[in-house]
C-alpha positions as CSV (number, residue, x, y, z in Angstrom):
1,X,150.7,53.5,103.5
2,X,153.6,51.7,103.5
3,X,156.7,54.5,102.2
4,X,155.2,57.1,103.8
5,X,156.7,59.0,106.5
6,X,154.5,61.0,109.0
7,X,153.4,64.3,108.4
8,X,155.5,66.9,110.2
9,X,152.8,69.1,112.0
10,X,155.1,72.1,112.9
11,X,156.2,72.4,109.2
12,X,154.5,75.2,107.0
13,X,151.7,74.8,105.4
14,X,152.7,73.9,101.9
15,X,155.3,71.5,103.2
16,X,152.9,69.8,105.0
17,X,150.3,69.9,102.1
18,X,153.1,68.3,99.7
19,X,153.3,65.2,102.4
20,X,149.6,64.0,101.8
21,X,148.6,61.2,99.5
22,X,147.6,62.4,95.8
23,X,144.2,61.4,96.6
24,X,143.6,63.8,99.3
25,X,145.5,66.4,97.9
26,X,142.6,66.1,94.6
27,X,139.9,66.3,97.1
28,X,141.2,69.2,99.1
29,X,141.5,71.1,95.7
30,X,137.9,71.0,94.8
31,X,136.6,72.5,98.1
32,X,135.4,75.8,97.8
33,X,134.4,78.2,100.7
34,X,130.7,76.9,101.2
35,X,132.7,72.8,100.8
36,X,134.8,73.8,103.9
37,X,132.0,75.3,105.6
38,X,130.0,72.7,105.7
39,X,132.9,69.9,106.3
40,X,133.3,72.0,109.6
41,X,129.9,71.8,110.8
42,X,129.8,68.2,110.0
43,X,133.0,67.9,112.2
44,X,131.1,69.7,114.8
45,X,127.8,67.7,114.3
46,X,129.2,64.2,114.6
47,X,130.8,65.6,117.6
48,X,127.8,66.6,119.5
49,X,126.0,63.2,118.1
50,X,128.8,61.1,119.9
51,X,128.3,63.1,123.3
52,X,125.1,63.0,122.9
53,X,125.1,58.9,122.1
54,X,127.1,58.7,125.7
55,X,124.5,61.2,127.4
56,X,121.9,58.7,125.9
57,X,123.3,55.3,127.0
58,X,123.8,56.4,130.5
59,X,120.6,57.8,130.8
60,X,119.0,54.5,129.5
61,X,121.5,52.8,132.4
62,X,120.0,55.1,134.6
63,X,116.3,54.5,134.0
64,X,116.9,50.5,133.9
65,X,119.0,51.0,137.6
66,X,116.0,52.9,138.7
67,X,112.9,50.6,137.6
68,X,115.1,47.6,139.3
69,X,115.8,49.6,142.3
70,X,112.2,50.6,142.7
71,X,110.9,46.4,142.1
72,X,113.5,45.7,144.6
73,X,112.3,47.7,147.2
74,X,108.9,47.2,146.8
75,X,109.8,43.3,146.8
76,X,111.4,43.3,150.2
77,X,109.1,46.2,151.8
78,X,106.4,43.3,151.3
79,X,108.5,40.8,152.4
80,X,109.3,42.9,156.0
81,X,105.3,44.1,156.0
82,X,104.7,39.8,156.3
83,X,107.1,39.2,158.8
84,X,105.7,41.8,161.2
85,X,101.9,40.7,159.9
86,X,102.0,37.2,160.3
């Protein structure tokens, strides 16, 4: 990309259209309604998979924190029980 200046995001439209590299410009060309459609819900889709990767992971943390938490407990609840039980 070297040459190229950025695009200018408060120009119009076709100004900004005539700053993209040929190769996008072709693509863009041979969308049609149902091509745009569908790039948007794929835009929206890979959003909600990201958010729900993050919901995911910390749920996962969550669990792990909580099965520890729970054999920890239960670990030194025996270990008090003996002292008093001796």
């Amino acid at each position: 990309m070297e040459g190229m200046t950025p695009m200018d995001n408060e120009a119009p439209t076709v100004t900004r259209m005539n700053e993209l590299p040929d190769r996008t410009k072709d693509f863009l060309s041979k969308l049609d309604e149902d091509d745009i459609d569908n790039l948007e819900d794929a835009i929206k889709f890979y959003a909600t998979v990201r958010t729900m990767g993050h919901v995911v992971k910390w749920l996962a943390i969550t669990v792990l924190a909580i099965i520890v938490g729970i054999a920890s407990l239960y670990e030194n609840t025996l270990k008090i029980w003996g002292w008093f039980h001796k």
